[in-house]
N, CA and C atoms of all chains as a GROMACS GRO file, in nm:
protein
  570
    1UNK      N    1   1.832   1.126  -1.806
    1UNK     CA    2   1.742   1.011  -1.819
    1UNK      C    3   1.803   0.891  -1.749
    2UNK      N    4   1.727   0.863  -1.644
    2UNK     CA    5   1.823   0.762  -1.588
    2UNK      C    6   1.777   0.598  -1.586
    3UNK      N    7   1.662   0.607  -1.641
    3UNK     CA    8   1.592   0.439  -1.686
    3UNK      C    9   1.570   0.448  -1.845
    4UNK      N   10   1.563   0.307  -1.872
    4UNK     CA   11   1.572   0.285  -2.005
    4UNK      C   12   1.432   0.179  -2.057
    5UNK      N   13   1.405   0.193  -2.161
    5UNK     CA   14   1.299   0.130  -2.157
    5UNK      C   15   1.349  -0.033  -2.200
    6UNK      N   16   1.249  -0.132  -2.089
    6UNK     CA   17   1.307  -0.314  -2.093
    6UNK      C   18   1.359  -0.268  -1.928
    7UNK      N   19   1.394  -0.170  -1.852
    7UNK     CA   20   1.473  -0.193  -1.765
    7UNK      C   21   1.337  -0.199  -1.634
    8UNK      N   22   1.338  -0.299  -1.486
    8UNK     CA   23   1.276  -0.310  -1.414
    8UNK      C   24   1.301  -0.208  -1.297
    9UNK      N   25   1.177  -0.161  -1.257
    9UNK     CA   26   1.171  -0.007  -1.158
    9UNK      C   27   1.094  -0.073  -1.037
   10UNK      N   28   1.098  -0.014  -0.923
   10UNK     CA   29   0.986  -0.030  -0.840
   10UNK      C   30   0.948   0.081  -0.746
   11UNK      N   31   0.798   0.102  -0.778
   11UNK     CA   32   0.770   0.292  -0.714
   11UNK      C   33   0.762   0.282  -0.590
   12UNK      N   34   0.877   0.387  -0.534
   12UNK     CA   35   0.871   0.451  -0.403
   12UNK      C   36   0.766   0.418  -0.315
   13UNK      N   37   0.782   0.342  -0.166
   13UNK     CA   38   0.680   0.313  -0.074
   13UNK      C   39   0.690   0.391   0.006
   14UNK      N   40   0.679   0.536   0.007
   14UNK     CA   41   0.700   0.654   0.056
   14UNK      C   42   0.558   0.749   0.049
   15UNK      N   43   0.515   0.810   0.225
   15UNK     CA   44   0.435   0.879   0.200
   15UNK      C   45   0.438   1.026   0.158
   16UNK      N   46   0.380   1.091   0.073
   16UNK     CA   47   0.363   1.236   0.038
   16UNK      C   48   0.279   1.274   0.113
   17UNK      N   49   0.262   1.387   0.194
   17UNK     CA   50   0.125   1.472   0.210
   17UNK      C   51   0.053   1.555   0.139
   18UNK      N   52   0.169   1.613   0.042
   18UNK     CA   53   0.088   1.705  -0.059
   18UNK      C   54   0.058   1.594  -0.188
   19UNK      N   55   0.040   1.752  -0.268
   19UNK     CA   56  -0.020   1.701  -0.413
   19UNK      C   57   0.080   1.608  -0.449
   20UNK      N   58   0.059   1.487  -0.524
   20UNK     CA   59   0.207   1.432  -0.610
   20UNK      C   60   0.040   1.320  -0.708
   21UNK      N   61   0.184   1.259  -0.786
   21UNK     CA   62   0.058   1.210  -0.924
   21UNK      C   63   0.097   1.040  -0.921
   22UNK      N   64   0.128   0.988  -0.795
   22UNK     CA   65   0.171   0.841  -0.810
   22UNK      C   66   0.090   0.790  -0.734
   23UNK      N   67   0.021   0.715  -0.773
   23UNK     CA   68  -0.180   0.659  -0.733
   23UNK      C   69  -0.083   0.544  -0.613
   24UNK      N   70  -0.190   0.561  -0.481
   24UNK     CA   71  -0.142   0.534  -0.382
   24UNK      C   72  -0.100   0.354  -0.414
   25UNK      N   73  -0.209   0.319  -0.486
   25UNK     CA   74  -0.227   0.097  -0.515
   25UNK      C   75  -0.128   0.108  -0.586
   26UNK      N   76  -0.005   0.150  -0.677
   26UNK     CA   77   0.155   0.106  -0.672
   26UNK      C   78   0.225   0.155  -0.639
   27UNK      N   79   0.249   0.206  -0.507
   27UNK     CA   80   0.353   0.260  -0.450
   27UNK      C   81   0.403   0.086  -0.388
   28UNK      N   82   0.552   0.072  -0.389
   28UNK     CA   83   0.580  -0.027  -0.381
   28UNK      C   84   0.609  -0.154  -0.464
   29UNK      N   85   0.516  -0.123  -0.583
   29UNK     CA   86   0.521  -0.206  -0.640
   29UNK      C   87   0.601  -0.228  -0.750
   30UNK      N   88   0.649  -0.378  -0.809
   30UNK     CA   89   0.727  -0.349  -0.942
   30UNK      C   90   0.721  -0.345  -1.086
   31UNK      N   91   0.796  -0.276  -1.172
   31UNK     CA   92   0.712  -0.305  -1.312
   31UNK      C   93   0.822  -0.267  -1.388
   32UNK      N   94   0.745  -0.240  -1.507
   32UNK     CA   95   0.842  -0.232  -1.640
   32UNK      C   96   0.901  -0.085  -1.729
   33UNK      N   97   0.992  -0.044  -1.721
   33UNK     CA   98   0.973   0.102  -1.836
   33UNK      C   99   0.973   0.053  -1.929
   34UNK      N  100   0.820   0.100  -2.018
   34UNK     CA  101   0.794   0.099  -2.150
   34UNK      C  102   0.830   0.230  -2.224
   35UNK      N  103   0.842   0.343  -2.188
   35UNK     CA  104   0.911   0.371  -2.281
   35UNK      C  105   0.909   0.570  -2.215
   36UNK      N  106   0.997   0.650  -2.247
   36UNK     CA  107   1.022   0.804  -2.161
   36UNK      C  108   0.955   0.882  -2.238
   37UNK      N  109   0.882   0.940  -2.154
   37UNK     CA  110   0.807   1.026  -2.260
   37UNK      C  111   0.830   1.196  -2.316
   38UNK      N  112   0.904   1.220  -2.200
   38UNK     CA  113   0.968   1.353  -2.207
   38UNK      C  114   0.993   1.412  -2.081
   39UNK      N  115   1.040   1.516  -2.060
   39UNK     CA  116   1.054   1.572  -1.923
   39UNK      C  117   0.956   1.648  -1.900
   40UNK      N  118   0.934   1.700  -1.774
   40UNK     CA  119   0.788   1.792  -1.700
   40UNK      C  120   0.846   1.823  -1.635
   41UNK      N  121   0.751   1.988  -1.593
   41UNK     CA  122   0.791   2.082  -1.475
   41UNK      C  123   0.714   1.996  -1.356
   42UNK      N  124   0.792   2.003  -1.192
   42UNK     CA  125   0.719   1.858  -1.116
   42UNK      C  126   0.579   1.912  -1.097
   43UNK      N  127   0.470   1.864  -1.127
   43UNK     CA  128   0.352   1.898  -1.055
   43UNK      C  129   0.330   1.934  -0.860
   44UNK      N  130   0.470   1.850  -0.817
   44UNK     CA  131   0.432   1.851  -0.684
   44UNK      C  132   0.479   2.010  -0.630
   45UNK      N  133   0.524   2.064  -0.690
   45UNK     CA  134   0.604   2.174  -0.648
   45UNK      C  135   0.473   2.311  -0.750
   46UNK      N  136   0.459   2.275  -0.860
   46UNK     CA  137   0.406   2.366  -0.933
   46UNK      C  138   0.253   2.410  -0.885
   47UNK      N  139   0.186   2.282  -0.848
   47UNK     CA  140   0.067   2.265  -0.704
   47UNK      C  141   0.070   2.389  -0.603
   48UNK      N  142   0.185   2.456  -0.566
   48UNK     CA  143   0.164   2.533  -0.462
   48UNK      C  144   0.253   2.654  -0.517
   49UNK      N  145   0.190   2.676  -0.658
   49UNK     CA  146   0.252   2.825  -0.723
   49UNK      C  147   0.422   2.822  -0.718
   50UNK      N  148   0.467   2.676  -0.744
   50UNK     CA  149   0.641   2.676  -0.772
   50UNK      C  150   0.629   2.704  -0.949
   51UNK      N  151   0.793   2.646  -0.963
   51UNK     CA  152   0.765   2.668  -1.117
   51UNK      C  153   0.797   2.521  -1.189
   52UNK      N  154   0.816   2.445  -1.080
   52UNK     CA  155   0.852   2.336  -1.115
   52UNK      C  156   0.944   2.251  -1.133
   53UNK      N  157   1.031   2.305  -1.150
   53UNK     CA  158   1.214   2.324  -1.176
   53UNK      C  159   1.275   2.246  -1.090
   54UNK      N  160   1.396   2.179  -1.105
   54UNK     CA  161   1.387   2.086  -1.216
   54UNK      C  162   1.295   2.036  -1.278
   55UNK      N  163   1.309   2.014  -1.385
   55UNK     CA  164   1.194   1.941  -1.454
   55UNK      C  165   1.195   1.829  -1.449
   56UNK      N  166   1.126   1.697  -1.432
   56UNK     CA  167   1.152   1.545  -1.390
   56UNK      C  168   1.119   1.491  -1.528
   57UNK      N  169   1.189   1.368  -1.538
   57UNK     CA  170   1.153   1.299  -1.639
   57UNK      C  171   0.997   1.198  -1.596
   58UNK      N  172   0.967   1.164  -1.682
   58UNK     CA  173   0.818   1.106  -1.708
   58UNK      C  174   0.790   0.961  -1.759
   59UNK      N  175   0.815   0.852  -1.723
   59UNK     CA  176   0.791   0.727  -1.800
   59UNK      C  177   0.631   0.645  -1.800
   60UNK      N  178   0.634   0.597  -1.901
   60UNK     CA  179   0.496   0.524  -1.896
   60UNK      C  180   0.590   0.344  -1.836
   61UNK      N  181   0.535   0.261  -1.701
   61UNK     CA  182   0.554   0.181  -1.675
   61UNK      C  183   0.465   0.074  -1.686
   62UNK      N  184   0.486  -0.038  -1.700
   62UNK     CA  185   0.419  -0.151  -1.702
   62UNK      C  186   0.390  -0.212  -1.595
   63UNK      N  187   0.288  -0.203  -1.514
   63UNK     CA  188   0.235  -0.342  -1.437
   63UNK      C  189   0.174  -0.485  -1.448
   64UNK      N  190   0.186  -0.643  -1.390
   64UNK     CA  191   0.120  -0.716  -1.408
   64UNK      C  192   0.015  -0.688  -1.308
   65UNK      N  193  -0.127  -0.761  -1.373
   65UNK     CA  194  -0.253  -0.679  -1.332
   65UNK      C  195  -0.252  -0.756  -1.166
   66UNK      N  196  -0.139  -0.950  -1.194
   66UNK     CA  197  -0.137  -0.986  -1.080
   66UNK      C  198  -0.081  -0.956  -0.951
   67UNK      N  199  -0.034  -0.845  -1.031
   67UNK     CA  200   0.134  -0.803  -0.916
   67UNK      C  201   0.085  -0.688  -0.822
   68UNK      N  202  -0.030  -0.626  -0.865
   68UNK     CA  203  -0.112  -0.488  -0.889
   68UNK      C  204  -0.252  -0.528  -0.764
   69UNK      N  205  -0.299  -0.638  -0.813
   69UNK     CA  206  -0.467  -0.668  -0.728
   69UNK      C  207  -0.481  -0.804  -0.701
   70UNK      N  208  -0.413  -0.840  -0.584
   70UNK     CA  209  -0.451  -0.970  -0.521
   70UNK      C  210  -0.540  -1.068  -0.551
   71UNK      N  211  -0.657  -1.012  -0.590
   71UNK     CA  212  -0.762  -1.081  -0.621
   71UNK      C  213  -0.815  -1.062  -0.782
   72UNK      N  214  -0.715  -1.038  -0.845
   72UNK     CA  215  -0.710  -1.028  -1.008
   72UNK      C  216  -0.745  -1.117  -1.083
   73UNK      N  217  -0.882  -1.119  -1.152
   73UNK     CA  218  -0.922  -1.253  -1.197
   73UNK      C  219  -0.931  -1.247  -1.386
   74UNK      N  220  -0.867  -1.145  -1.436
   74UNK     CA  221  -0.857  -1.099  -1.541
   74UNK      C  222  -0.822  -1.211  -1.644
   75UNK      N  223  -0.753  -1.180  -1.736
   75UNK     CA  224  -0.656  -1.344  -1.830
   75UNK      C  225  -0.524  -1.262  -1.785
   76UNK      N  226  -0.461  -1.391  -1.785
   76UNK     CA  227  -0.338  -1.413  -1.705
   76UNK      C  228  -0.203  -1.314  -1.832
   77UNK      N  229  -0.185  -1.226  -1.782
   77UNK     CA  230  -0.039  -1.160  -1.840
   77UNK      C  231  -0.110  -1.015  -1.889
   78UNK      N  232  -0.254  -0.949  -1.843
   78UNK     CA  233  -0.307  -0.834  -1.846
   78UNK      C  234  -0.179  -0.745  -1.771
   79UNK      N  235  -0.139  -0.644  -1.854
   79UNK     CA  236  -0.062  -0.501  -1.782
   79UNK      C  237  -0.158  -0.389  -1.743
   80UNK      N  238  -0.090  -0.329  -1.681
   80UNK     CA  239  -0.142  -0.197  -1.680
   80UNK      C  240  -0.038  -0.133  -1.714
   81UNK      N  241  -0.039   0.024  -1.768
   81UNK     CA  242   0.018   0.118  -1.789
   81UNK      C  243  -0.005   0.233  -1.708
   82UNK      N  244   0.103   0.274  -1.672
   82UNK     CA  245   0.105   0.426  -1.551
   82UNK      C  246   0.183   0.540  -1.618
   83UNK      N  247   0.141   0.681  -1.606
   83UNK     CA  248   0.277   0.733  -1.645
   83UNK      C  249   0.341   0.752  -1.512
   84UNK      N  250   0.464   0.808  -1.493
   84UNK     CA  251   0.499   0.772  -1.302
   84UNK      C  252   0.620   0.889  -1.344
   85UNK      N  253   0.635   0.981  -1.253
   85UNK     CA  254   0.773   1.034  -1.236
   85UNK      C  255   0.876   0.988  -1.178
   86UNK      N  256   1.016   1.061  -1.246
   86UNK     CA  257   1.128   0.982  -1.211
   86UNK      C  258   1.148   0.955  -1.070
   87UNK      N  259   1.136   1.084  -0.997
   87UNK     CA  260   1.165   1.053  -0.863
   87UNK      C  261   1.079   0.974  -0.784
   88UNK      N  262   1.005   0.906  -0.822
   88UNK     CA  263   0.909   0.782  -0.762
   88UNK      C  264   0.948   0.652  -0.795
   89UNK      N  265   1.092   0.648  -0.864
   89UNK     CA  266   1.117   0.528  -0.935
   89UNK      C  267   1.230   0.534  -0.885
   90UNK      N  268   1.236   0.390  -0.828
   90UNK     CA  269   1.387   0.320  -0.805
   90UNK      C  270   1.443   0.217  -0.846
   91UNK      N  271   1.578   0.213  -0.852
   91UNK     CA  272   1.635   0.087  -0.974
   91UNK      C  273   1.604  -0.080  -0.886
   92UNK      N  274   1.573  -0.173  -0.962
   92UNK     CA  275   1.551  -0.309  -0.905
   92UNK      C  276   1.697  -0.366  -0.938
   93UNK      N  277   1.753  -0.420  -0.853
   93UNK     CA  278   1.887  -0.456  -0.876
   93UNK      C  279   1.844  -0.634  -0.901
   94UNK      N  280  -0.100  -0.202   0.139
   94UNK     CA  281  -0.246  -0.080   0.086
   94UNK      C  282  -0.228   0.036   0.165
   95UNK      N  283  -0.180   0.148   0.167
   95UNK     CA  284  -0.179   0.277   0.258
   95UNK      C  285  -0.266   0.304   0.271
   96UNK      N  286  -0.299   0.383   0.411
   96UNK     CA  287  -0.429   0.423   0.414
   96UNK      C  288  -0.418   0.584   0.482
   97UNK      N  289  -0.325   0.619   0.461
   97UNK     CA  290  -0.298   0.724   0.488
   97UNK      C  291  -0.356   0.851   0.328
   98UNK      N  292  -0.403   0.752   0.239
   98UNK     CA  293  -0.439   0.832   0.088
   98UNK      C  294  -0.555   0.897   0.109
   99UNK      N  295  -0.582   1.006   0.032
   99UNK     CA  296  -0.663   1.099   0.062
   99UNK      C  297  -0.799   1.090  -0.082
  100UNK      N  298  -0.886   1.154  -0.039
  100UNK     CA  299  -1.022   1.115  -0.107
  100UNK      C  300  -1.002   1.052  -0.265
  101UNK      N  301  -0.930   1.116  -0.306
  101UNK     CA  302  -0.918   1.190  -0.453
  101UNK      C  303  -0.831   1.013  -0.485
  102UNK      N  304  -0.733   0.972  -0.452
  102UNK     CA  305  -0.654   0.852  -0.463
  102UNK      C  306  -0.716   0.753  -0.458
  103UNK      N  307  -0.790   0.676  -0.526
  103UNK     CA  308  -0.907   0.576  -0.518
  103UNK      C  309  -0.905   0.419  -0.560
  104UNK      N  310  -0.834   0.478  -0.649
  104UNK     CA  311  -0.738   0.317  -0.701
  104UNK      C  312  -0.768   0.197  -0.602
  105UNK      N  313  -0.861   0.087  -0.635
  105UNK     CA  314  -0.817  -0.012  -0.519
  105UNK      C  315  -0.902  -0.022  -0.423
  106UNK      N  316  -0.997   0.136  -0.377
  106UNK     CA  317  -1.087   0.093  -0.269
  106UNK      C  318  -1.150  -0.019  -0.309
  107UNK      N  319  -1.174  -0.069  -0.212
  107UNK     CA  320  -1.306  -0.196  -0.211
  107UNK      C  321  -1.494  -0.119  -0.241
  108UNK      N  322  -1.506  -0.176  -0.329
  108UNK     CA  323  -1.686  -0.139  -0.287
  108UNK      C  324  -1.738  -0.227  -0.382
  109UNK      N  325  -1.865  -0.194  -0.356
  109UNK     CA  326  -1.974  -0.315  -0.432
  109UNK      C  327  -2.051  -0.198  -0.526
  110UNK      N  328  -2.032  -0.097  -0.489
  110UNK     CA  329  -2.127  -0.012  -0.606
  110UNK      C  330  -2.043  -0.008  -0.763
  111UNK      N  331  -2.153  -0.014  -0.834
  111UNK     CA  332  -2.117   0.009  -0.986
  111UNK      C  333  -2.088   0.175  -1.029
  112UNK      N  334  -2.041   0.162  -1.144
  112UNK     CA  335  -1.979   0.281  -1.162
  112UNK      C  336  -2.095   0.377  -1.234
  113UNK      N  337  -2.147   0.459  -1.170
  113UNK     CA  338  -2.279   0.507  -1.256
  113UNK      C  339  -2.197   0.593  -1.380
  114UNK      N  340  -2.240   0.544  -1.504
  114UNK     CA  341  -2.219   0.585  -1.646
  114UNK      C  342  -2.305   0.619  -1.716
  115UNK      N  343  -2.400   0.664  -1.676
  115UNK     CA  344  -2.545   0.768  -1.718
  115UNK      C  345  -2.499   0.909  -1.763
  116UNK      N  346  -2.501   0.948  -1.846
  116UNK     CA  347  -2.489   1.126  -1.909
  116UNK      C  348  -2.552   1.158  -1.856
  117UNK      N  349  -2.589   1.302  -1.842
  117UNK     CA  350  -2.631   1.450  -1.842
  117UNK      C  351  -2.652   1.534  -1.847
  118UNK      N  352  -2.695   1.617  -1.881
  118UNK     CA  353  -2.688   1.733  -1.928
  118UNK      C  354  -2.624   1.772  -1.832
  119UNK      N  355  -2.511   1.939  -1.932
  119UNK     CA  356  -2.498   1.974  -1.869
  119UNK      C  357  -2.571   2.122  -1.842
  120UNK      N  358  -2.542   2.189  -1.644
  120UNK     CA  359  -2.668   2.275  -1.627
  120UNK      C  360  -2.576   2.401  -1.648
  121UNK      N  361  -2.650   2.501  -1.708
  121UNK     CA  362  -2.567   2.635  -1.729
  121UNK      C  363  -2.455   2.660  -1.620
  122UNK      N  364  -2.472   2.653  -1.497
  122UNK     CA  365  -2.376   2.685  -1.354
  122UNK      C  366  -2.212   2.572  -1.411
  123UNK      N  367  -2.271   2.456  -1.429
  123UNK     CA  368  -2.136   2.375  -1.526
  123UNK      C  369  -2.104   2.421  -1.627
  124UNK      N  370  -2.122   2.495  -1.711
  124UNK     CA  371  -2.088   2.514  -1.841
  124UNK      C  372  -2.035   2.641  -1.804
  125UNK      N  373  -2.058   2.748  -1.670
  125UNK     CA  374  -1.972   2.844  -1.652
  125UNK      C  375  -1.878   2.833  -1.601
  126UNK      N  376  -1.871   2.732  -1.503
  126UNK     CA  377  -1.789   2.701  -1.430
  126UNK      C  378  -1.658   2.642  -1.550
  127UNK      N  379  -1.708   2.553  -1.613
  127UNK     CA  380  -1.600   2.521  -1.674
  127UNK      C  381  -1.507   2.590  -1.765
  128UNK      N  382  -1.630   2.740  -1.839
  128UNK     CA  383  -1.534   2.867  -1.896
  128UNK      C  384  -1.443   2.904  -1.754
  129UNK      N  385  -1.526   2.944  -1.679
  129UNK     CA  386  -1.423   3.013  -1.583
  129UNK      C  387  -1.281   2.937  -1.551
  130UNK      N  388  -1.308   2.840  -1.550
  130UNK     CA  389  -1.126   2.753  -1.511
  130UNK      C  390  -1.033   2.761  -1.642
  131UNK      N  391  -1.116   2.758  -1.753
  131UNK     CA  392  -1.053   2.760  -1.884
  131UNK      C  393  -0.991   2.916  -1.869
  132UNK      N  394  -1.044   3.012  -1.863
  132UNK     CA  395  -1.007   3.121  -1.871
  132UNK      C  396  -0.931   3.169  -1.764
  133UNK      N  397  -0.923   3.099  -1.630
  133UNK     CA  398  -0.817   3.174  -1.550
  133UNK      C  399  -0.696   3.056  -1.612
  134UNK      N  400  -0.682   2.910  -1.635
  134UNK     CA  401  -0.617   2.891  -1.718
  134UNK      C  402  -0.511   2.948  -1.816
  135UNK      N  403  -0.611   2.999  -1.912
  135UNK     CA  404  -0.551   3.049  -2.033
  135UNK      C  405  -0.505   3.137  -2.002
  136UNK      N  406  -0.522   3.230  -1.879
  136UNK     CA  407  -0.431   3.369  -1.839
  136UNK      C  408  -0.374   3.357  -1.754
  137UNK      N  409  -0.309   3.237  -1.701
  137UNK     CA  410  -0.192   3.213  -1.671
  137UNK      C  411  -0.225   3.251  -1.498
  138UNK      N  412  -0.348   3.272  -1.419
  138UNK     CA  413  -0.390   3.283  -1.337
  138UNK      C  414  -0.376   3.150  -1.242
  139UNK      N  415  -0.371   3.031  -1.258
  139UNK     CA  416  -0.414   2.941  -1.210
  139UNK      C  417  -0.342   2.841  -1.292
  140UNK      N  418  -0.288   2.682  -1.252
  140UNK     CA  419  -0.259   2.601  -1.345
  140UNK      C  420  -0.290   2.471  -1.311
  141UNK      N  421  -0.310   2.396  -1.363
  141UNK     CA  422  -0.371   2.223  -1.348
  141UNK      C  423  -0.333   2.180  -1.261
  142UNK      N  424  -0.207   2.222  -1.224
  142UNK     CA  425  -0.210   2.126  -1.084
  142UNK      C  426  -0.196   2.185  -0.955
  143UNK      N  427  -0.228   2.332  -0.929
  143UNK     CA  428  -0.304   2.361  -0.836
  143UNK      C  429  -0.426   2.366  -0.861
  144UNK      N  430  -0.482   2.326  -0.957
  144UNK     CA  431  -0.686   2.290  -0.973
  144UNK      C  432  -0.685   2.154  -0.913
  145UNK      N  433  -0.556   2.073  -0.899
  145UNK     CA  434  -0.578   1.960  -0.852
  145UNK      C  435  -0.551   1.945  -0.737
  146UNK      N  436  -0.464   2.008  -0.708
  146UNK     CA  437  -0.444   2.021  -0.520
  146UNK      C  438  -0.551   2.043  -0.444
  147UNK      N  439  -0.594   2.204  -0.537
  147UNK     CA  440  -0.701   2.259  -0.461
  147UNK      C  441  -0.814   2.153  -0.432
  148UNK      N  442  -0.894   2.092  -0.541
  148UNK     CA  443  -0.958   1.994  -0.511
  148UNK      C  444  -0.966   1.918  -0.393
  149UNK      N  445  -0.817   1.840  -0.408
  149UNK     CA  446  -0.812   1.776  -0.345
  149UNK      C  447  -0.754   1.785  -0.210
  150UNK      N  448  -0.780   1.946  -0.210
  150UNK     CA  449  -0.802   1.920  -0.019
  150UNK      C  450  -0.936   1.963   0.040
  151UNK      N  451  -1.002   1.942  -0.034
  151UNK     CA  452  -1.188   1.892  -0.012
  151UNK      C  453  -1.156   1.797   0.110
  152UNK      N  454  -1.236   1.876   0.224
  152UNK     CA  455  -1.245   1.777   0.309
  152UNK      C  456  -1.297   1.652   0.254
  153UNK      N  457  -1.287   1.497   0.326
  153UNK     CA  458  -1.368   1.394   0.245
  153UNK      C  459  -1.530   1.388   0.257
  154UNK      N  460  -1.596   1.388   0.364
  154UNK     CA  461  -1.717   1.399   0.338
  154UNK      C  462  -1.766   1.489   0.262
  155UNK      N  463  -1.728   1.596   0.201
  155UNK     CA  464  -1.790   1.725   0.104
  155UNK      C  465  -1.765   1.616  -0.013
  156UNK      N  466  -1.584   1.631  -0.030
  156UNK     CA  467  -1.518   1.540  -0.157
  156UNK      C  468  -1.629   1.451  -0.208
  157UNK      N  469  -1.650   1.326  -0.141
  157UNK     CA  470  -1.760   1.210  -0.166
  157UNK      C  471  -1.904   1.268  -0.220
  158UNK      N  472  -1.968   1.370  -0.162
  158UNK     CA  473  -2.066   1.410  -0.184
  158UNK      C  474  -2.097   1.528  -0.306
  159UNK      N  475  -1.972   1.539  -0.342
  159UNK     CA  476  -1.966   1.698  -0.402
  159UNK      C  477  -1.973   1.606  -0.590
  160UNK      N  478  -2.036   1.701  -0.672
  160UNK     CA  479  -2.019   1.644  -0.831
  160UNK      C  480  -1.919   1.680  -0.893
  161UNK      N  481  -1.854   1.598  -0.993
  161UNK     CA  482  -1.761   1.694  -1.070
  161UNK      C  483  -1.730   1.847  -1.066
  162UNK      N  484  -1.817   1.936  -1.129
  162UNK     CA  485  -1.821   2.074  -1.099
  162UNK      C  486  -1.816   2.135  -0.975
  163UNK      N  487  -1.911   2.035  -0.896
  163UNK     CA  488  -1.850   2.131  -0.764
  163UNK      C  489  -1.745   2.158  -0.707
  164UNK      N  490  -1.657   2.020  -0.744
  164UNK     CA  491  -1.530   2.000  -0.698
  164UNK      C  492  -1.429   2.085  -0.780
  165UNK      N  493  -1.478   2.168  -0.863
  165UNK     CA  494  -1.402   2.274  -0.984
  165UNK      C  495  -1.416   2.417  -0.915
  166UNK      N  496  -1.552   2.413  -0.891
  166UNK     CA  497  -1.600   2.527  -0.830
  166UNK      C  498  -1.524   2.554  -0.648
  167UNK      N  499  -1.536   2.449  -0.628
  167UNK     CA  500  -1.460   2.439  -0.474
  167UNK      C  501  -1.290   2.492  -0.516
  168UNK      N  502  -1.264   2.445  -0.604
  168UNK     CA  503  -1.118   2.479  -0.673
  168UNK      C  504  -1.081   2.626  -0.678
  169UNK      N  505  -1.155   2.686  -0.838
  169UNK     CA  506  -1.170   2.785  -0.826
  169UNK      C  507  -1.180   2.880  -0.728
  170UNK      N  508  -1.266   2.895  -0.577
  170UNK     CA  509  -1.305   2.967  -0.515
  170UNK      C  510  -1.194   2.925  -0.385
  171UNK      N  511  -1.135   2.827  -0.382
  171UNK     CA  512  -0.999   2.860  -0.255
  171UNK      C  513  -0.884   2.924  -0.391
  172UNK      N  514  -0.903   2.894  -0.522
  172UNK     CA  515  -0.760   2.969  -0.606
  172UNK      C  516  -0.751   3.096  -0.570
  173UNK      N  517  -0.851   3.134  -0.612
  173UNK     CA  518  -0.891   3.324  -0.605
  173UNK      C  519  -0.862   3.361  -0.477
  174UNK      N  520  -0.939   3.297  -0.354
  174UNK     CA  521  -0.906   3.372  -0.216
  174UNK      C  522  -0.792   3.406  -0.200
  175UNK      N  523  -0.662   3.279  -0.192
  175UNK     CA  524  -0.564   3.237  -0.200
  175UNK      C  525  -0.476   3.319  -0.285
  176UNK      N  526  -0.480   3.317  -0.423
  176UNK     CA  527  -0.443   3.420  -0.447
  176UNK      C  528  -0.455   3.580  -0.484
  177UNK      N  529  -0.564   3.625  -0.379
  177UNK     CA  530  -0.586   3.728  -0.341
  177UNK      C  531  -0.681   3.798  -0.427
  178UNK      N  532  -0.716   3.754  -0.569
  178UNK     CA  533  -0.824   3.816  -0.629
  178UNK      C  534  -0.920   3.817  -0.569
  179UNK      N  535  -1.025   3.753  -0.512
  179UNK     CA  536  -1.144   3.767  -0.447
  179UNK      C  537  -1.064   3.779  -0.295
  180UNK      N  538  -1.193   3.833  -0.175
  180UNK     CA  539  -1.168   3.778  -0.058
  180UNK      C  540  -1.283   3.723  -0.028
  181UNK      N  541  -1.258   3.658   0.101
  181UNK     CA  542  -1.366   3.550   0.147
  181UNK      C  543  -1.468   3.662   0.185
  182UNK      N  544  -1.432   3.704   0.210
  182UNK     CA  545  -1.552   3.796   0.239
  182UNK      C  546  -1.639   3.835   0.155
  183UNK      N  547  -1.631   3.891   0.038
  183UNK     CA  548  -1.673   3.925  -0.101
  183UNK      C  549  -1.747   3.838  -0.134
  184UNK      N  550  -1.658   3.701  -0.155
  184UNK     CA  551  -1.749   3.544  -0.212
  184UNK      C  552  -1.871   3.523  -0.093
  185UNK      N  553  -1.839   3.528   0.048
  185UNK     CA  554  -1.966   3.488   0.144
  185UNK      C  555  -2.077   3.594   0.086
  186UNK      N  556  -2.065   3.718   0.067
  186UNK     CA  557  -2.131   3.799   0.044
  186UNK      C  558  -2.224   3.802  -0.076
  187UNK      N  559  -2.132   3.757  -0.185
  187UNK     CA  560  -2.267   3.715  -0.264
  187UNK      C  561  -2.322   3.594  -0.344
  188UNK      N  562  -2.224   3.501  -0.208
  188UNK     CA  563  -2.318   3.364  -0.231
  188UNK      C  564  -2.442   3.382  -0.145
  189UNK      N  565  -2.440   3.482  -0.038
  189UNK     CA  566  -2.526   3.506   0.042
  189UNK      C  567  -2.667   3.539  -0.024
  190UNK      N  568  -2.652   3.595  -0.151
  190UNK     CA  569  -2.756   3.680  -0.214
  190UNK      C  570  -2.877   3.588  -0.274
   0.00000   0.00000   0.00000
């Protein structure tokens, strides 16, 4: 487990071609671990009859809705929640 | 904003249309369709996230145009070819009918 929840992440601005489960509008962007939810076999690998292996860890992250949609006219300090795999997450120093 | 994302990744497009939230019935062809994924499912034939791959390499103009189910049914029918239970040939044959 290599993030903690309170600690700041920001998802991979990296393209995939195949299957993967990290919605293209936060790639790049930064947010919060709220909290690990358990480990998973990777979908991106299991997609094309793998088995998944390693299994990746899984966090639900926090976005601000302003940080997220330019033109966000919501009330001010709206999150969003993602679940995001580990390997899409990098440490914010 | 990448734009290299593919149909299925939607997050964010721009549009002016509303989100149609009208029910439906559903038509017997959906209600088989949806045993059938359950059941290659449950036998370990097939798993969620090649139902989601598969999907989602729906070309985009079909993708856009296609309904929920079809896009299951489109699933289903590259799983099977693919993995060799049906052949394409078989399926042309009696969708032909």
């Amino acid at each position: 487990m290599r993030y903690l929840p309170g600690q700041e992440v920001r998802v991979a601005d990296r393209f995939h071609a195949g299957h993967h489960r990290t919605p293209g509008y936060l790639k790049g962007k930064v947010g919060e671990i709220q909290r690990v939810h358990n480990s998973f076999p990777n979908p991106e690998t299991r997609a094309y009859g793998g088995d998944g292996l390693p299994v990746q860890a899984l966090y639900q992250v926090a976005f601000a809705q302003n940080d997220v949609w330019e033109a966000y006219s919501g009330r001010q300090g709206d999150r969003l929640c993602v679940d995001i795999f580990e390997h899409w997450l990098e440490a914010v120093e | 904003m990448d734009l290299n994302r593919s149909a299925h990744d939607r997050g964010g497009w721009p549009t002016e249309e509303l989100i149609d939230r009208t029910e439906h019935e559903l038509d017997d062809w959906e209600l088989r369709t949806d045993a059938l994924m359950g059941a290659l499912v449950a036998r370990g034939v097939i798993n969620l996230d090649e139902m989601r791959r598969a999907i989602e390499s729906m070309p985009s103009p079909e993708y856009e145009e296609a309904s929920y189910y079809e896009r299951w049914l489109f699933a289903i029918e590259t799983l099977v070819v693919e993995k060799g239970l049906v052949t394409q040939n078989d399926l042309s044959a009696r969708l032909a009918l």
